[in-house]
C-alpha positions in Angstrom: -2.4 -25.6 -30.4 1.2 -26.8 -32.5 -0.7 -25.9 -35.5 -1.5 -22.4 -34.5 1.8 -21.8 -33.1 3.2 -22.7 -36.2 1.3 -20.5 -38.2 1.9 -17.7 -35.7 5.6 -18.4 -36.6 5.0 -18.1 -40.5 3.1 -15.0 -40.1 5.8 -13.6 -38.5 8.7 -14.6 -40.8 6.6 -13.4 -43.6 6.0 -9.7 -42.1 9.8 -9.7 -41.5 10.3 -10.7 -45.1 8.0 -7.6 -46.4 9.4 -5.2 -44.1 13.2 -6.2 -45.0 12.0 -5.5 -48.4 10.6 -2.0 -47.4 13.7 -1.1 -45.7 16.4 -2.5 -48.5 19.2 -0.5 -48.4 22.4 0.7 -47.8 21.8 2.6 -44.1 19.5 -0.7 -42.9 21.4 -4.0 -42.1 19.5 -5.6 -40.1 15.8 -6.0 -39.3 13.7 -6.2 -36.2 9.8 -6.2 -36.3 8.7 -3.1 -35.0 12.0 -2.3 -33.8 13.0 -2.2 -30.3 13.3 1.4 -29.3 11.3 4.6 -29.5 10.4 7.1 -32.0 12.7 9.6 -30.1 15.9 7.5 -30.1 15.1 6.1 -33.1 18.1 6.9 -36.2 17.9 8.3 -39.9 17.1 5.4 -42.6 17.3 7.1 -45.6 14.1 9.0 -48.0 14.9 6.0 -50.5 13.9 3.8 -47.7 10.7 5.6 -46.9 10.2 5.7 -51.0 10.1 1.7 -50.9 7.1 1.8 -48.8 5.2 5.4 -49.1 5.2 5.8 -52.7 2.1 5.0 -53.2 0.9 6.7 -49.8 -1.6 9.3 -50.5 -3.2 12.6 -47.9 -5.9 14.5 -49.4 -6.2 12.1 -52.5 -3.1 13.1 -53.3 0.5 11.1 -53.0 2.7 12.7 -50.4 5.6 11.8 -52.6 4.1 12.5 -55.8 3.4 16.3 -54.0 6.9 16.6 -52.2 9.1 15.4 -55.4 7.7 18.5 -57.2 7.3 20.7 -54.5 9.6 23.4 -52.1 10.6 21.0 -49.5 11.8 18.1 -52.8 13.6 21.3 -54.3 11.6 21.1 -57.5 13.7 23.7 -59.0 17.0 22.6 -58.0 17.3 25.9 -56.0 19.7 26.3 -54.5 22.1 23.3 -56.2 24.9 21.8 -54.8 27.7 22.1 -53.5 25.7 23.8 -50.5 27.9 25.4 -47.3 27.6 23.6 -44.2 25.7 26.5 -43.1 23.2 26.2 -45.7 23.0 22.4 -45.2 21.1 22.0 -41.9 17.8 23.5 -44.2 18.0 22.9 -47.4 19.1 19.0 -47.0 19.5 18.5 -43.1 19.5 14.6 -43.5 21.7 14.5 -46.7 19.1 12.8 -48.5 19.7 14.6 -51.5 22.6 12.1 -53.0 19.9 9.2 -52.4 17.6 10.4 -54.9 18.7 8.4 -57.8 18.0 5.4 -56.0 14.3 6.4 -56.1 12.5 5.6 -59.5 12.2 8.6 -61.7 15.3 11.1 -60.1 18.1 10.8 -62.6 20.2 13.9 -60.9 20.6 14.8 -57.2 19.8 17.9 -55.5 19.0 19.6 -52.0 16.0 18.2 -50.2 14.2 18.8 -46.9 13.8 15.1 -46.7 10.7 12.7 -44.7 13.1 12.2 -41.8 14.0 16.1 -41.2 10.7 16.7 -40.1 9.2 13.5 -39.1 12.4 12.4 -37.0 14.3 8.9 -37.7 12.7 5.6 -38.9 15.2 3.3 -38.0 12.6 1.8 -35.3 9.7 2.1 -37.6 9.4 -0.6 -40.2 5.2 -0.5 -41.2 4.2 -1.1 -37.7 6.5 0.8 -35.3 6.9 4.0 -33.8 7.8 7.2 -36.2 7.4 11.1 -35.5 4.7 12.7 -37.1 0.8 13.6 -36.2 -0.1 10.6 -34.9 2.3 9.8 -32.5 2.9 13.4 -31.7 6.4 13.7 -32.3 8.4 15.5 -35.2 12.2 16.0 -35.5 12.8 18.8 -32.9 10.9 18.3 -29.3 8.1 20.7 -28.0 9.0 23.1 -25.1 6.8 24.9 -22.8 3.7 26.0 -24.8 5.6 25.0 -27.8 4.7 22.1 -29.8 7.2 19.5 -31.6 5.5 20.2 -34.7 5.8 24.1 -34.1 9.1 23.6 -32.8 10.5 21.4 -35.8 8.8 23.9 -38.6 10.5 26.9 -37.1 13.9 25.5 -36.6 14.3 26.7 -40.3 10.7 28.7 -40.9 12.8 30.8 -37.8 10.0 33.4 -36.1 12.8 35.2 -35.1 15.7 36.6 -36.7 15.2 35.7 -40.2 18.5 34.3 -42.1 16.9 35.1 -45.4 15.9 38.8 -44.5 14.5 39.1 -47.9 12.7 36.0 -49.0 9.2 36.2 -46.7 8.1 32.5 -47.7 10.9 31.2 -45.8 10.7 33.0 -42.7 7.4 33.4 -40.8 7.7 36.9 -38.9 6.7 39.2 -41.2 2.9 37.4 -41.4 2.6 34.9 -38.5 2.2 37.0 -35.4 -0.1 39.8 -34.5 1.5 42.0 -32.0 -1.4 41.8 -28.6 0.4 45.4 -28.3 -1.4 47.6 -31.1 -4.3 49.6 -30.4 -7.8 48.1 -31.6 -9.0 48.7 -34.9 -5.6 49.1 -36.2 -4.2 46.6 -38.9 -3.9 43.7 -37.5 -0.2 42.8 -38.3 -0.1 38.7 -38.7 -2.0 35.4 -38.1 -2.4 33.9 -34.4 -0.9 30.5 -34.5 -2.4 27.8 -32.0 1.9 27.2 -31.1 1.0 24.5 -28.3 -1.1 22.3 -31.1 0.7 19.8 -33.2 -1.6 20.9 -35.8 0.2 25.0 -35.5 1.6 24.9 -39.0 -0.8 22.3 -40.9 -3.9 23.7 -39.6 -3.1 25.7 -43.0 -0.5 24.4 -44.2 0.6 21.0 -46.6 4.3 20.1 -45.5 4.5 17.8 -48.5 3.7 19.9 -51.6 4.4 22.9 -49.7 2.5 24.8 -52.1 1.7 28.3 -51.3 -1.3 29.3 -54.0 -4.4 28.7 -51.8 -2.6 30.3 -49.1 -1.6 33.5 -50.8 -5.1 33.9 -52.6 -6.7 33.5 -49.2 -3.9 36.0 -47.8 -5.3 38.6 -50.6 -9.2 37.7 -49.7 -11.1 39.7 -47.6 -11.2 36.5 -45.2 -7.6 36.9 -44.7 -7.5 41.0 -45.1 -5.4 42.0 -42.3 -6.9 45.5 -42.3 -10.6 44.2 -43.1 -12.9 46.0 -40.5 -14.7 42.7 -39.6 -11.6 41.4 -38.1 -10.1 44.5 -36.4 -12.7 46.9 -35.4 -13.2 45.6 -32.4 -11.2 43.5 -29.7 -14.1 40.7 -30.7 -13.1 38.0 -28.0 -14.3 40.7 -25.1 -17.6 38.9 -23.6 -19.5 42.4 -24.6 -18.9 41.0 -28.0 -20.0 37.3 -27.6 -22.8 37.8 -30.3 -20.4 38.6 -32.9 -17.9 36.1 -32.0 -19.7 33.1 -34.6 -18.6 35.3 -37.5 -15.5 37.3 -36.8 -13.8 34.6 -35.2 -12.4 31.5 -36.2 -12.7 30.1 -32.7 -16.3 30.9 -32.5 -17.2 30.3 -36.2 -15.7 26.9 -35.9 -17.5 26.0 -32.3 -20.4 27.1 -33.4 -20.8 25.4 -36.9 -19.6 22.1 -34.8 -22.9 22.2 -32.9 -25.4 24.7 -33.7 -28.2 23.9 -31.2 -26.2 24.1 -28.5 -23.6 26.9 -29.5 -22.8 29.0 -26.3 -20.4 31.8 -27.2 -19.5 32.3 -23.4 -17.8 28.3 -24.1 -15.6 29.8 -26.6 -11.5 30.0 -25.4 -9.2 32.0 -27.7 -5.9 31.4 -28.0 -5.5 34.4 -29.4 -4.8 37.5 -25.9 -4.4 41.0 -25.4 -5.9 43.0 -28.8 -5.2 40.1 -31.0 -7.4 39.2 -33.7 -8.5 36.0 -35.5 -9.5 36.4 -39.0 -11.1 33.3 -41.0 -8.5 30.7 -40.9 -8.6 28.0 -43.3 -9.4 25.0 -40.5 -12.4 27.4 -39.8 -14.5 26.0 -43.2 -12.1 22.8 -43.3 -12.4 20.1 -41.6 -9.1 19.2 -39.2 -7.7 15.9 -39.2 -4.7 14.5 -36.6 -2.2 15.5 -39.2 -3.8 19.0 -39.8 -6.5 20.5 -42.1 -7.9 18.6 -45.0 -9.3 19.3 -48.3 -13.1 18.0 -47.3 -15.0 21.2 -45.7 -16.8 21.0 -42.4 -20.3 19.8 -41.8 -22.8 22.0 -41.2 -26.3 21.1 -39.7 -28.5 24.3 -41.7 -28.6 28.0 -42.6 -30.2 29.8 -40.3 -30.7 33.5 -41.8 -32.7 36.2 -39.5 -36.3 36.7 -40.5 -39.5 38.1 -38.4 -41.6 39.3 -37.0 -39.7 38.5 -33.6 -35.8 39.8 -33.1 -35.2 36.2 -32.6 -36.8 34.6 -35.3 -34.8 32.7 -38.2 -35.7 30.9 -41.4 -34.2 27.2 -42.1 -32.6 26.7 -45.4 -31.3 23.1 -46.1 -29.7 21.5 -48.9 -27.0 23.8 -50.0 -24.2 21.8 -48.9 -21.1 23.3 -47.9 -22.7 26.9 -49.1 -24.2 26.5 -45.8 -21.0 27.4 -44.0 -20.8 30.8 -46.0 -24.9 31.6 -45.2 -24.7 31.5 -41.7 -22.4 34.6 -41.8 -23.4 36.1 -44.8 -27.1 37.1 -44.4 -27.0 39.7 -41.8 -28.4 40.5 -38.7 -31.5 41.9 -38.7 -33.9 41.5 -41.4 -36.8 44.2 -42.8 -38.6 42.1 -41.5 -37.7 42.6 -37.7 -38.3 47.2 -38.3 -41.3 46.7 -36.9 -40.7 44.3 -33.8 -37.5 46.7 -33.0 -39.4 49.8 -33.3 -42.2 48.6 -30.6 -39.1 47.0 -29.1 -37.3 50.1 -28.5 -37.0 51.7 -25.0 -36.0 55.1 -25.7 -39.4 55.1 -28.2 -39.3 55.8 -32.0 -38.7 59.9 -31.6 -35.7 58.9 -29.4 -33.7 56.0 -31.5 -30.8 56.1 -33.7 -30.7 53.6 -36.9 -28.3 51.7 -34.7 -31.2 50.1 -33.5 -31.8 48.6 -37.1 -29.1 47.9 -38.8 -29.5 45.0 -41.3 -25.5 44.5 -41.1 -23.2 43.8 -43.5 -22.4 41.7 -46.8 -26.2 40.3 -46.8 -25.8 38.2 -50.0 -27.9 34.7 -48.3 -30.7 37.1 -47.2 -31.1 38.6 -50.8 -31.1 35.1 -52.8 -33.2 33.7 -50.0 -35.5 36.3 -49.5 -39.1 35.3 -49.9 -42.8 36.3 -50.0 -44.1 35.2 -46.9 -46.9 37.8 -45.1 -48.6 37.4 -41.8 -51.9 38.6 -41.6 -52.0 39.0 -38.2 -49.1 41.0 -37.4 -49.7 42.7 -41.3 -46.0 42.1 -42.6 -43.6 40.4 -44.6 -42.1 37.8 -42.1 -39.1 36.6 -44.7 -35.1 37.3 -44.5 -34.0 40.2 -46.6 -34.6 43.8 -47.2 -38.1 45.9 -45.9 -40.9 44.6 -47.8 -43.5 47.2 -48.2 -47.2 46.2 -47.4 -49.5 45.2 -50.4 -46.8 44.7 -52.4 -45.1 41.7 -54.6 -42.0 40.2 -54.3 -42.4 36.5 -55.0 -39.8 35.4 -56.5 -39.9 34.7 -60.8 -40.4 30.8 -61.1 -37.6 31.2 -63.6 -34.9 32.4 -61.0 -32.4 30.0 -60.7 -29.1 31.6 -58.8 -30.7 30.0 -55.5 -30.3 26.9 -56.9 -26.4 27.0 -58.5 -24.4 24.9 -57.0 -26.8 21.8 -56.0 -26.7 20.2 -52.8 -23.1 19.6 -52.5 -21.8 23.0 -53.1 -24.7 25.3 -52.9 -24.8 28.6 -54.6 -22.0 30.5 -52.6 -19.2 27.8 -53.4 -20.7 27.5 -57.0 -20.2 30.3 -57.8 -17.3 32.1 -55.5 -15.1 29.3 -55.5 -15.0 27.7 -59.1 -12.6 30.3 -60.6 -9.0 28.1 -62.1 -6.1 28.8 -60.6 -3.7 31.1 -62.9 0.0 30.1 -62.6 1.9 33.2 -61.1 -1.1 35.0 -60.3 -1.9 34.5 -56.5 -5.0 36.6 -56.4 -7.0 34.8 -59.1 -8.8 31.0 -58.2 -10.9 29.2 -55.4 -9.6 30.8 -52.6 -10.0 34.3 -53.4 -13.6 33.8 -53.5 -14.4 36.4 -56.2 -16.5 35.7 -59.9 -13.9 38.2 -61.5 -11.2 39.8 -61.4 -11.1 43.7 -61.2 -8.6 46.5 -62.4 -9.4 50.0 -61.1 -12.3 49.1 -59.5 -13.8 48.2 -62.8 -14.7 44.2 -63.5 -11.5 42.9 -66.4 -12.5 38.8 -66.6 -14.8 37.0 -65.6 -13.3 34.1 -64.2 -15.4 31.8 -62.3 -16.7 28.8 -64.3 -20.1 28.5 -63.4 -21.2 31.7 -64.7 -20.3 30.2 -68.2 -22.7 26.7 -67.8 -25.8 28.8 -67.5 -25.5 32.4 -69.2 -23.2 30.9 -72.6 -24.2 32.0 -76.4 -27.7 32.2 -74.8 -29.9 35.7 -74.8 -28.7 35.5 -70.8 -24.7 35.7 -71.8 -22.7 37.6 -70.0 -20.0 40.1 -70.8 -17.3 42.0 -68.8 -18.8 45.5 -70.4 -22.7 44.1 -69.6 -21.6 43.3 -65.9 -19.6 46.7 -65.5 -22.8 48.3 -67.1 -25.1 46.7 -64.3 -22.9 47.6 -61.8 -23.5 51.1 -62.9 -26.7 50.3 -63.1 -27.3 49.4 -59.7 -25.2 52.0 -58.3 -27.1 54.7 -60.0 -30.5 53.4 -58.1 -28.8 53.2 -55.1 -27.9 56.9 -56.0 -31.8 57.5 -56.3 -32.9 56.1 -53.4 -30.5 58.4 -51.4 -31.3 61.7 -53.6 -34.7 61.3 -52.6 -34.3 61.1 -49.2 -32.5 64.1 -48.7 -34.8 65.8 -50.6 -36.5 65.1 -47.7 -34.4 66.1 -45.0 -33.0 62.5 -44.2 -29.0 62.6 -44.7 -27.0 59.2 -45.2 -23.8 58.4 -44.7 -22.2 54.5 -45.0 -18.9 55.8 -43.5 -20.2 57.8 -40.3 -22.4 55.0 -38.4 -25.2 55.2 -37.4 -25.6 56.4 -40.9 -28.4 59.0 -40.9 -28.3 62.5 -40.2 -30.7 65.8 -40.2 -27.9 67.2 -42.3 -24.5 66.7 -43.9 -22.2 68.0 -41.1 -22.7 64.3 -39.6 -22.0 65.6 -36.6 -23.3 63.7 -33.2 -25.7 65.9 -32.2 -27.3 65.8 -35.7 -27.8 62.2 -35.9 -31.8 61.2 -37.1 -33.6 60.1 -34.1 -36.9 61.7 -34.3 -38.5 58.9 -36.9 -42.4 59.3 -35.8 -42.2 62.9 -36.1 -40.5 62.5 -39.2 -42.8 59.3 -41.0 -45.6 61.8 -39.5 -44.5 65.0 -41.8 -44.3 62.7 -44.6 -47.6 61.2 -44.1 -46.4 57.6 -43.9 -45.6 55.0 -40.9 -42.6 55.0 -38.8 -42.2 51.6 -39.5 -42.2 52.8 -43.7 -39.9 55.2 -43.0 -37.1 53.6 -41.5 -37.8 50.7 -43.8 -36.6 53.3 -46.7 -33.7 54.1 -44.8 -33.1 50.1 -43.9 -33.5 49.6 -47.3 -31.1 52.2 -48.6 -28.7 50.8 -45.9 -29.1 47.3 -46.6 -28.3 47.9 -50.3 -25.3 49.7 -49.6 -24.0 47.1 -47.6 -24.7 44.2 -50.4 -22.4 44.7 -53.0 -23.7 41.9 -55.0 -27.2 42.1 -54.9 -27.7 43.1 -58.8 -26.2 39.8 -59.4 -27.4 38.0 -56.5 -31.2 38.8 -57.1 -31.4 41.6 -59.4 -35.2 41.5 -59.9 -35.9 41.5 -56.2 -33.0 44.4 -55.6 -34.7 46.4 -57.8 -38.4 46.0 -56.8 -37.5 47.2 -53.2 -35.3 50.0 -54.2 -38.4 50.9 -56.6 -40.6 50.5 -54.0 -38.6 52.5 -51.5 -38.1 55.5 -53.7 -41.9 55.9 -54.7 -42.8 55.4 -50.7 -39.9 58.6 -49.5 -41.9 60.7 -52.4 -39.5 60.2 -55.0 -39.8 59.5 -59.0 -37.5 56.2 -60.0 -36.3 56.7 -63.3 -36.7 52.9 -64.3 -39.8 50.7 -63.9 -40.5 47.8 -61.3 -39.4 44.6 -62.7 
């Protein structure tokens, strides 16, 4: 029993030691393990103190003082400089940590800083093991009101949501982007972000308070996933339970429950925080994951892909091993597949002479279901069963054993992420890298670089290079048989429209009253089956609504839209692959 007391007594002389090493300097005298107060009454110690211990501490894989030293809150630029106005102080170096830089190895000068302490409150009762502000022990600088958290609270007391002092510098207030008014009328722009205030996560579910860096965010601001007048996220108020089918894609809240736990995924569980005709777009802790401090750089888990397939208007197909590729799938391979026409048709209450297209619309942005179509036919119930476009009866569509853009990416990334997110970030260009989830860049409309790397590691010097002028050309190219495909339907009376759902018409007026509903009578004229004939017009749709596919699958794009042009009547001017 002496013994261990003793060495009880030793172990604690030696942690006093360390920590009086940690904490050597001029603003700590004296020493007390753990401290004997409380992270709110605790005092400032100094960001030269913190230095001696958190150097070397690193979130993300990256040192938090490494990132802050060369970052907006360390004043990287020495912007603004001193002598500062006492006005000015209480942001740009609240603490007055600024003259303690040269005690920290590597500052020769002093400057401004938003130092550790500003936002993570005092760390005079801290020393390794005691209480400090921060995620953890939920508590920053400034304390959380009603509905307010102290992270929330301690970010805004300079990042002001409300009456700006720097009217014309938007990264360093937050009301110009952060807030969409619950006011505006649905399916208007949506006019900010809807910040989860009562978290202490509110500002680091997107942000990183120690680089402060702004590129991912502002390429992600220019994205279609952060497009504040992007349909998908404004057309319709989409947290309304008449809408809980499309809450798993154009909602973060439901994207995010629903990738947590897809078995048991109920969308009448999901709470928004967002009210009145607010809208959630895809926030960035809705791919990554969310630690206790805020988002990380790892992405969520996902269990599978599930893409829509047939013959039943609930039936899916599996795809596993794509890795984090898995999170874009799920969303990006529509709604209903060719393969469900027929099912819907015999489905349909009103009867085939009596149905809009409405009733089978594949959706939008379809790229998973075009890379992962496939061959399958069922005998019994005489169709193609696989996700993607209308496969016609008697027909091949197996895919070439030397297609390989399912494959891109491996199991880690999977061929959304290897491809979509491998473009370098460009210094001063904040629509170009990862996060803007786009192969090239455009100008005009027209492809001007090709900027993601993985197009490179497979298409090189090879016969298979690519080109800006080659892609632009098969963008033409597939334009032009989309163009073919809708020619020869009107030349048989079937109008289309992309712009005036439900897309077709008996004429041009698109007026209500003229919308096609009459497909038996119509497949009957044209000596073909109603399930044919709205699987041209699915088809044509479908296409329309993929932007990609002569990249995704080219050879599979253009069998069906050959397919679909010779079925309507019509004469493709290019062969089947």
């Amino acid at each position: 029993m002496k013994r261990n007391f003793i060495l009880s007594v030793l172990l604690a002389v030696g942690l006093a030691a360390l920590l009086a090493g940690c904490w050597g300097s001029s603003k700590s005298t004296s020493v007390t393990v753990g401290g004997g107060g409380t992270a709110a009454t605790a005092t400032n110690v100094g960001i030269d103190v913190c230095n001696n211990c958190h150097s070397a501490t690193a979130q993300n894989g990256v040192g938090i003082f490494d990132a802050w030293k060369t970052g907006r809150h360390g004043n990287d630029n020495n912007s603004p400089a001193y002598s500062l106005a006492s006005s000015c102080a209480a942001c740009h170096d609240p603490q007055g940590d600024g003259i303690l830089l040269t005690n920290i190895s590597g500052f020769t000068s002093t400057r401004p800083v938003i130092g550790c302490e500003a936002c993570h409150g005092g760390g005079s009762e801290h020393y390794g093991v005691g209480p400090i502000g921060g995620p953890k022990a939920g508590y920053y600088a400034v304390a959380a009101t009603t509905g307010q958290s102290s992270q929330y609270n301690t970010c805004t007391s300079c990042h002001q949501d409300s009456s700006p002092y720097h009217g014309t510098e938007s990264w360093n207030y937050i009301t110009d982007t952060h807030f969409d008014n619950g006011a505006r009328a649905v399916n208007t722009t949506i006019q900010g972000y809807v910040i989860r205030k009562a978290l202490n996560t509110a500002c680091t579910d997107c942000h990183n308070p120690h680089s402060a860096g702004l590129t991912e965010n502002l390429q992600w601001a220019a994205s279609a996933h952060g497009e504040f007048g992007g349909e998908g996220w404004k057309h319709y108020d989409w947290k309304l339970s008449s809408r809980r089918d499309c809450q798993r894609c154009h909602t973060t809240t439901g994207f995010v429950n629903y990738i947590t736990d897809q078995s048991t995924y109920n969308a009448a569980n999901n709470v928004f925080v967002a009210t009145d005709n607010q809208s959630e777009m895809l926030y960035c802790y809705g791919c990554h994951q969310l630690g206790s401090g805020g988002f990380l750089v790892a992405r969520r888990a996902v269990d599978n892909a599930y893409l829509p397939s047939g013959p039943g208007v609930n039936d899916t197909t599996t795809i596993t091993g794509l890795g984090s590729s898995e999170l874009c799938i799920n969303c990006h391979s529509g709604r209903e597949p060719g393969s469900q026409v027929k099912s819907n048709l015999a489905a349909s209450a009103t009867g085939p002479d009596n149905t809009s297209f409405g009733s089978f619309n594949s959706h939008y942005l379809l790229a998973g279901a075009t890379l992962f179509q496939d061959n399958t036919f069922s005998a019994s119930d005489n169709q193609f069963t696989g996700p993607g476009a209308y496969q016609f009866v008697g027909n091949n569509y197996a895919t070439p054993t030397a297609f390989t853009h399912d494959t891109i990416g491996g199991s880690t990334q999977g061929p959304c992420v290897g491809c979509h997110m491998t473009s370098p970030n460009v210094t001063g260009n904040n629509t170009t890298g990862k996060h803007s989830f786009l192969p090239f860049t455009y100008t005009s409309g027209a492809v001007d670089n090709i900027t993601s790397t993985q197009c490179a590691s497979c298409h090189g010097v090879t016969t298979l290079a690519l080109s800006v002028v080659g892609i632009n050309a098969s963008r033409t190219t597939y334009a032009t048989r989309i163009a073919e495909l809708k020619t020869a339907l009107e030349s048989q009376g079937i109008y289309y429209n992309s712009a005036a759902y439900p897309y077709f018409y008996t004429d041009n007026t698109w007026a209500s009253s003229r919308q096609l509903k009459t497909w038996a009578t119509k497949a009957g004229t044209l000596g073909i089956s109603t399930e044919d004939l709205v699987g041209v017009a699915f088809n044509l749709n479908y296409f329309t609504h993929e932007p990609g596919a002569y990249a995704h699958n080219d050879i599979y794009t253009y069998r069906v839209l050959y397919d679909s042009i010779i079925k309507i009547g019509g004469t493709p001017s290019f062969g089947r692959p």
